[in-house]
N, C-alpha and C positions, 0 to 999 in steps of 0.2 A: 467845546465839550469833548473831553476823552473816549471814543469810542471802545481801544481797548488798553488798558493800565498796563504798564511794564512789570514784571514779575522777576525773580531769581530764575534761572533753569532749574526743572525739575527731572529728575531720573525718570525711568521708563515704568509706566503705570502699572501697577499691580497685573492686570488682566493680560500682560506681554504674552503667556505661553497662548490665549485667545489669539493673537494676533496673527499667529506663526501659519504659513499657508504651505499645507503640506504637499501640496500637489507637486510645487516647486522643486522640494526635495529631488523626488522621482525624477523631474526633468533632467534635474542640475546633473545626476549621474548616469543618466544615459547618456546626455550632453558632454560628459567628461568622457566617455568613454570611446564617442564616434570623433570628437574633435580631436582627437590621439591618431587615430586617420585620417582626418584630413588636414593638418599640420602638413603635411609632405605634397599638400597639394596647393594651387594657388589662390582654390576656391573659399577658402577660411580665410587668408589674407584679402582677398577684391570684399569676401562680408565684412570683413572689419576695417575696411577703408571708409567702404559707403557709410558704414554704421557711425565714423568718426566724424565724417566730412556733414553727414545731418545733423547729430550733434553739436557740431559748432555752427550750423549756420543758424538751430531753433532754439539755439540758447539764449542766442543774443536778439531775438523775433519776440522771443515771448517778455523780454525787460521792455521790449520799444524802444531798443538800440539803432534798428534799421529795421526797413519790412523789404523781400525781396519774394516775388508773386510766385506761385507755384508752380510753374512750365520752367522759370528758370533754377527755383531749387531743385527740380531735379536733375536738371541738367549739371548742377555745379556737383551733386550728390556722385555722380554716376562719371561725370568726366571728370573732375578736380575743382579746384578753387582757384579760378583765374580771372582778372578783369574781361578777358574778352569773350569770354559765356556771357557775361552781361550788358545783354545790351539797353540802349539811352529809355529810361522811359519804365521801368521794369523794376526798379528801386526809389525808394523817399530819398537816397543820396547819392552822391557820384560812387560808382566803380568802385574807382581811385584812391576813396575815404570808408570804403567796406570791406573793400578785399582783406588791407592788411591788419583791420578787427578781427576776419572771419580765421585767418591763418596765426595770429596768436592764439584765438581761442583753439585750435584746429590743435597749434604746438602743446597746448596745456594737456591734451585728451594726451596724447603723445606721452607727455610726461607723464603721466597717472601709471601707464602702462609701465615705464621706467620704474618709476617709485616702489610697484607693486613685485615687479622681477625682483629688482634688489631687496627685499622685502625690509624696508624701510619704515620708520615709524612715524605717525602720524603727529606733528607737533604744533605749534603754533607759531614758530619759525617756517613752516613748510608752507603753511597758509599762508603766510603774508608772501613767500616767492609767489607762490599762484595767484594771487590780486597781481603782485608786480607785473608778471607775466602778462595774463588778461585783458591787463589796462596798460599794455607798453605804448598803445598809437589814440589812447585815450586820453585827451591834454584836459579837457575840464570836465565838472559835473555839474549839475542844478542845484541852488540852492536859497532861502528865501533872505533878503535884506533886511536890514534893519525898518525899510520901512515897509517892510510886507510884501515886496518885490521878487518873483523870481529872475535870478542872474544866476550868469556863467562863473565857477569859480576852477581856481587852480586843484587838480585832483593828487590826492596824496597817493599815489603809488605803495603799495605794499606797508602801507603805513594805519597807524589805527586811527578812528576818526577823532577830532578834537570838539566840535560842535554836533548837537543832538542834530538828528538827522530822521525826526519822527514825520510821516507824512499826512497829508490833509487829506481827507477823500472828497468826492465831491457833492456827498450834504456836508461839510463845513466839521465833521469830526476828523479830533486825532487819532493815530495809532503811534503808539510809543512803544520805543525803542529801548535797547537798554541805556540808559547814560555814560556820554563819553568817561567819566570817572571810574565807572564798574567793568568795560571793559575788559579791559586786561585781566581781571580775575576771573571774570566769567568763561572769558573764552581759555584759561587753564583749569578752571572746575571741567569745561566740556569738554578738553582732551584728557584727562584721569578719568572723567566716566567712562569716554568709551574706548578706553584700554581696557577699564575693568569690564564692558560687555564682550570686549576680543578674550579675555580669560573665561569668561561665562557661555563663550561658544553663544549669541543671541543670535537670532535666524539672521539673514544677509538683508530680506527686505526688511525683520523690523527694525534693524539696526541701523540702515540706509534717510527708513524713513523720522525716527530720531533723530540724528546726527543733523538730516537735513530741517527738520521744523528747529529742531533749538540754536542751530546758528540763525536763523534767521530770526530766532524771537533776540540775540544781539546784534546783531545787523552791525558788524563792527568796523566795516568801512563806509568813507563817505558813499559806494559808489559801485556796482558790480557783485555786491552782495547776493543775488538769486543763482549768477551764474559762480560764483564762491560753493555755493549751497549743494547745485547739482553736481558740480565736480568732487564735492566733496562724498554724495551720496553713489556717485558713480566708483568712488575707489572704494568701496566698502564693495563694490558688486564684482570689479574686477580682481577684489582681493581672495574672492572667492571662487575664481572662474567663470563667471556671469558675462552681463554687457554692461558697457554705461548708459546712463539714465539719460534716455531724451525724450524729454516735455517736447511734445510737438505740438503747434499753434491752437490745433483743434480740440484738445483739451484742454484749453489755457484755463477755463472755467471750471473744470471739474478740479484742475488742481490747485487754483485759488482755494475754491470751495473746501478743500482738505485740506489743505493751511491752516484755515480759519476754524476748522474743528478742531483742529490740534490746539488751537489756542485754549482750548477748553480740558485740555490733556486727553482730548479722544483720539488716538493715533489710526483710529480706526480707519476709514476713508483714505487717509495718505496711505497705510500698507499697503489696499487692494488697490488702488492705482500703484502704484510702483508696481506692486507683485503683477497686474496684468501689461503693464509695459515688459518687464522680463517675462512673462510666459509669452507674447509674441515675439520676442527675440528668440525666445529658444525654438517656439515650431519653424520659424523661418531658417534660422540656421541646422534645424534638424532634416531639411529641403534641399541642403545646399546639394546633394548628390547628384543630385538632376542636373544641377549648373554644370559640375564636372563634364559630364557625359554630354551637353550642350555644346562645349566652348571647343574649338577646335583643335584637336590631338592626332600623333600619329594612330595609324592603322591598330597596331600591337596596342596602343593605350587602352584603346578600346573592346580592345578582344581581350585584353586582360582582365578591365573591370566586367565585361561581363559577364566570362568565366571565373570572377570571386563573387560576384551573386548566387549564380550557378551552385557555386562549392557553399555559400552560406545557408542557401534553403538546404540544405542536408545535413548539416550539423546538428545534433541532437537538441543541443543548448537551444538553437535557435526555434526548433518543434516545440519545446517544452514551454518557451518563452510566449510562441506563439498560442498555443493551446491554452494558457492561463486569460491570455487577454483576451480571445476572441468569447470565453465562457465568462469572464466581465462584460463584454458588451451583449452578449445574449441576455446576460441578466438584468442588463441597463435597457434595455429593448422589450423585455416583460415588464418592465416597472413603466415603460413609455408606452406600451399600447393597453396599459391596464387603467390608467387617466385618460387617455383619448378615448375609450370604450366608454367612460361615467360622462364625460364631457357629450362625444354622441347621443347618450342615453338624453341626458337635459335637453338637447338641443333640439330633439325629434318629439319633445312633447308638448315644446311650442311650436316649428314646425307641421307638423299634422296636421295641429288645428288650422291655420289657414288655409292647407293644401293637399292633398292625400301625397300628391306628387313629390313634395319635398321632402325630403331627409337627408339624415347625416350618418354616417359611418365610419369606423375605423377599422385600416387594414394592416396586415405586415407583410412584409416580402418575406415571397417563400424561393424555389433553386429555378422556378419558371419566370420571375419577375422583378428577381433580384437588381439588372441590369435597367428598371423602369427609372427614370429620370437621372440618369447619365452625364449628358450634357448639362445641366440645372446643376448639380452637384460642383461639378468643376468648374461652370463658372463663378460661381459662388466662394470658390477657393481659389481663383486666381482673384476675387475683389478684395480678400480676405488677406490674400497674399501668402498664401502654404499649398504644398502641394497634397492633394489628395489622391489617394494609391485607395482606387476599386480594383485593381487587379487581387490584390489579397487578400481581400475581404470588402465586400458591401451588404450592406441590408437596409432595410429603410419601414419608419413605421408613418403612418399618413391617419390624417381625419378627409374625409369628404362630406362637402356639403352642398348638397342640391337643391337650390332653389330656382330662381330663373336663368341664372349664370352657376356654372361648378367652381367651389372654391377646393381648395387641396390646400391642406399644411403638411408639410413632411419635414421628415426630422431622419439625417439620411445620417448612418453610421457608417463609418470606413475608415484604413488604416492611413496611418498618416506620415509623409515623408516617401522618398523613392525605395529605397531601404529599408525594412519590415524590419520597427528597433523595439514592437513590445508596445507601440503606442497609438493610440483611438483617439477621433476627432467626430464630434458630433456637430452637424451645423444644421440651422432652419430655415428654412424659408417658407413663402407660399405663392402662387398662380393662380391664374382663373382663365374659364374653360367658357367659350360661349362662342354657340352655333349660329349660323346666318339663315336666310331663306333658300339658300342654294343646300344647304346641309356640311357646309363646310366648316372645319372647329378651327378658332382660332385660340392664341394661348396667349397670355399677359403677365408675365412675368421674367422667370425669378425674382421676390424680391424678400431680402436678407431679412428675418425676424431677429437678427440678435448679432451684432458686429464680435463680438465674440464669441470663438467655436469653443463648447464642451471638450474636455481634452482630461481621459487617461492613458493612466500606463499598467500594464504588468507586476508594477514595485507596489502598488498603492493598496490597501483593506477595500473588500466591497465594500462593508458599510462605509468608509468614509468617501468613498466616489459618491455614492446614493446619495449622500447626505449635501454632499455639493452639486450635484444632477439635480434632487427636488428644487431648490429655490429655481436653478436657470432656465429649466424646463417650466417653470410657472410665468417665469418674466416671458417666456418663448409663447406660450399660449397665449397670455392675457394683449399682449402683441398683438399676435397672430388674430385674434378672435376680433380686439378695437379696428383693424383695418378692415374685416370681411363686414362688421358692422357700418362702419363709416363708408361702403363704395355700394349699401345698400339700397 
């Protein structure tokens, strides 16, 4: 039974300008603009090593190439790609027969970066180097015999496939592919479209996340094809100034899952994943300053960068810049403690009735209590992996809830990055508060209401921050509210 039927490639769905995630925008050119600074430093370079070297290790994790366990990806992440980071016991295969997978793939990122300098065009000549590449220490693939049999076969290197290459799942359905005959036209229908979306200026994630579902709806090599897919969706992001796209292991299910929408032409799902793998590329490398001023430099480096901080809080630009955002998240901060106030209201008139004692309330920091949960915040954004700057700006709006134990949600607003670049980071969490017979409070928590932190900037319309605030701030409560329910 065919699970799903092979189709022609289809262009990009009517509803493409829906797609478009504006927020992105605003990053991308702040982004352009601080990364102009730190070019001259070596902090942008060590980001985009780690960024390569994870890259090629989770590319080839998420096909079931190799699995290698996470204390040692990070190590290969952070020190290099060597056999002897790996040690016996730690990998599905030798060393020996990973390493020099992980450093073709390693070469390819490499080359994306080349292709993009030279601003070269995307062909179908170019594609087949990159299989070649990919698969240079990959001598065979799977595939099924004549008598139903999976065996090893000889792997065509940069070559198109010649045998359908549709897979079985495991209820006993197909998914088909395009047919070895169609190939070749297909895969030149898909480089004319998406020249024509490079003349049409289409956002970078929608056009990422295209490029990458309809090669793989022709799957045109026997072998390598997902990691074809991401390289491919990764130079459409570096073509732009972006990062490349790394699928890491932990979403392998969300982005199956958005594969299999697209099969239905709903691109919907694969944008906003891709779109929030690059919006955490970009808070993380909008963080890098801190690295800077970490890593060990002379005396004068030091007294230099923070006499240009110094000189930046005083520039007028950078007042006007600041004044804009922080009267955004004020405004974000009325729309946040005006739902926690209805939410209280509901809550206290079930409450009551069992207790006179219990209730629930919402508060907001004022210039005396600004600084309350401090600690909670930052570790939250070291799990998160972005730096959070309460020196510039904090406020924080909370529900409390008293019953036999105090629960607290807060929703802590602050500037984001070392560097005051214009941009807000909202993250949630919650705690709980419960006293002993001695009268001593103990506290249980932080714990993360939403793996993704709420993030403006300065560039963006209130309404269209609001308008992306309401849904995460709903995900953030309904969260927030199932776990205080469930530890009742």
């Amino acid at each position: 039974m065919v699970a799903k039927q092979w189709t022609f490639i289809q262009d990009l769905p009517k509803n493409r300008e829906e797609l478009h995630h504006r927020e992105l925008e605003a990053l991308a050119s702040i982004w352009k603009e601080q990364s102009a600074t730190l070019l001259r430093r070596d902090a942008l370079k060590q980001f985009n090593d780690r960024l390569r070297r994870e890259w090629a290790i989770e590319t080839g994790i998420i096909e079931g190439l190799y699995s290698i366990d996470r204390g040692i990806t990070h190590l290969l992440i952070e020190k290099g790609i060597e056999a002897s980071f790996i040690p016996h016991g730690s990998t599905d295969k030798p060393a020996e027969q990973i390493v020099p997978i992980l450093k073709d793939q390693e070469e390819v990122l490499e080359g994306l970066f080349d292709f993009v300098t030279r601003r070269r065009h995307l062909s179908t000549s170019y594609i087949k180097e990159l299989h070649q590449a990919l698969t240079r220490h990959q001598e065979t693939t799977q595939a099924i015999n004549g008598m139903g049999r999976l065996v090893d076969v000889a792997l065509l290197r940069g070559n198109y496939k010649q045998q359908p290459n549709n897979p079985t799942r495991p209820d006993g359905e197909i998914y088909e592919y395009c047919p070895p005959e169609h190939v070749e036209a297909e895969m030149d229908k898909l480089i004319e479209m998406h020249q024509e979306h490079l003349r049409a200026s289409v956002p970078p994630e929608v056009e990422a996340a295209w490029l990458h579902h309809r090669f793989t709806q022709i799957h045109p090599f026997q072998d390598g094809n997902g990691r074809i897919a991401r390289a491919l969706a990764s130079l459409v992001f570096l073509r732009n100034g972006w990062f490349p796209l790394v699928i890491h292991r932990d979403i392998r299910e969300d982005y199956i899952g958005a594969l299999e929408k697209a099969d239905v032409n709903d691109l919907s799902e694969l944008v906003s994943l891709f779109s929030k793998i690059q919006k955490k590329a970009f808070l993380k490398a909008l963080s890098l300053s801190e690295n800077v001023l970490q890593a060990p430099s002379p005396l004068q480096q030091v007294i230099s960068a923070a006499t240009e901080r110094l000189r930046a809080r005083k520039w007028s630009s950078v007042r006007k810049m600041q004044s804009k955002t922080l009267e955004l998240s004020q405004r974000l901060e009325d729309f946040a403690e005006r739902r926690l106030e209805s939410i209280a209201i509901e809550i206290n008139k079930e409450l009551q009735s069992l207790d006179q004692h219990y209730f629930a309330d919402a508060r907001r920091s004022d210039i005396e209590t600004d600084f309350w949960f401090k600690k909670q915040i930052i570790d939250v954004a070291t799990e998160l992996d972005y730096y959070a700057d309460t020196r510039t700006y904090r406020a924080w709006v909370r529900l409390k809830i008293k019953e036999d134990r105090q629960t607290e949600l807060v929703l802590s607003f602050h500037s984001l990055g070392v560097e005051f670049l214009g941009i807000m980071a909202v993250s949630a969490f919650m705690e709980y508060r419960d006293r002993n017979e001695d009268g001593e409070t103990s506290v249980d928590g932080p714990y993360i209401l939403s793996k993704e932190i709420f993030q403006f900037s300065y560039r963006e319309k209130e309404e269209e921050i609001t308008a992306r605030f309401d849904p995460w701030l709903n995900d953030v409560l309904l969260s927030g509210l199932d776990k205080w329910r469930k530890q009742l």
